[in-house]
C-alpha positions, 0 to 999 in steps of 0.5 A: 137291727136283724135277729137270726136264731142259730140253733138256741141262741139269739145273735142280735146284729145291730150293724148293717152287714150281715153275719158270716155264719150260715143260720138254721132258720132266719128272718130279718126283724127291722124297727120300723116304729116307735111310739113316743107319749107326749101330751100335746100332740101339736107342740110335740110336733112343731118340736119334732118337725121344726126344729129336729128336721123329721119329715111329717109322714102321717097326721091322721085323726078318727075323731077327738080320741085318737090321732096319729102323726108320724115323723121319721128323721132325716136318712132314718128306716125306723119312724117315731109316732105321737098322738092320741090314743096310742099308748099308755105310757105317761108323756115324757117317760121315754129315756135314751132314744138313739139317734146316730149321726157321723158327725156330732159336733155338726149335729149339735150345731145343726141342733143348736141353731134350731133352737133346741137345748142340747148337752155337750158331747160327752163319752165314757172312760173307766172314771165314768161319763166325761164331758167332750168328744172322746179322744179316739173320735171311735164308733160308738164312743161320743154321744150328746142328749137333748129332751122333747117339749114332754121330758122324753129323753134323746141321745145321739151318738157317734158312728161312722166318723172318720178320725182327724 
């Protein structure tokens, strides 16, 4: 995700390619980092790394009050962290975390058969949530959930995949 400042305003461009218009001033912000609360930093871990497919990056301790591990999802820029001593939120308080992937009916299979409880693909349409893959098989339009060991809440959604 970039933010450009054209004159007053914010464009935030969450898509890859750059904007066609010439900004006044510029400067490109990147989401490297989340921090995710989890109350048993192992467990969290195991989940993360076993059964999600993250790759470990950090696990670094000072001491019995602080750890950090961090884990980056496979094809991902942006890491989450968990550990000790790194926020304040309550385990599990975090919702909507998006992962995106191009082909969601493989990414919940590859979720299942790692042993992690998953919804069915869901998608949107004026009558509200719906279950199955959208119609359209658009961008943007197919999502399914799943929850960590703590509570904190996923969702992976649909992008780059090209209609039957």
């Amino acid at each position: 995700m970039s933010f450009r400042v054209w004159r007053r305003y914010t464009v935030i461009n969450c898509r890859p390619q750059r904007p066609t218009w010439t900004a006044e001033a510029q400067m490109d912000w990147k989401l490297e980092l989340v921090i995710v609360p989890v109350s048993d930093v192992d467990r969290a871990k195991k989940f993360y790394t076993d059964q999600l497919g993250f790759a470990e990056d950090v696990d670094h301790r000072a001491g019995d009050s602080f750890r950090v591990v961090q884990l980056t999802p496979p094809g991902s820029a942006c890491s989450i962290t968990i550990g000790t001593g790194l926020t304040s939120a309550p385990p599990g308080s975090y919702q909507g975390i998006h992962l995106v992937v191009n082909d969601i009916a493989a990414a919940r299979a590859e979720l299942l058969e790692r042993g992690v409880e998953v919804s069915e693909p869901f998608h949107f349409t004026a009558e509200g949530k719906q279950t199955g893959l959208s119609p359209k098989r658009a961008d943007y339009e197919t999502f399914l959930s799943f929850e960590d060991p703590d509570g904190n809440g996923w969702t992976v959604q649909e992008v780059g995949k090209v209609a039957p």
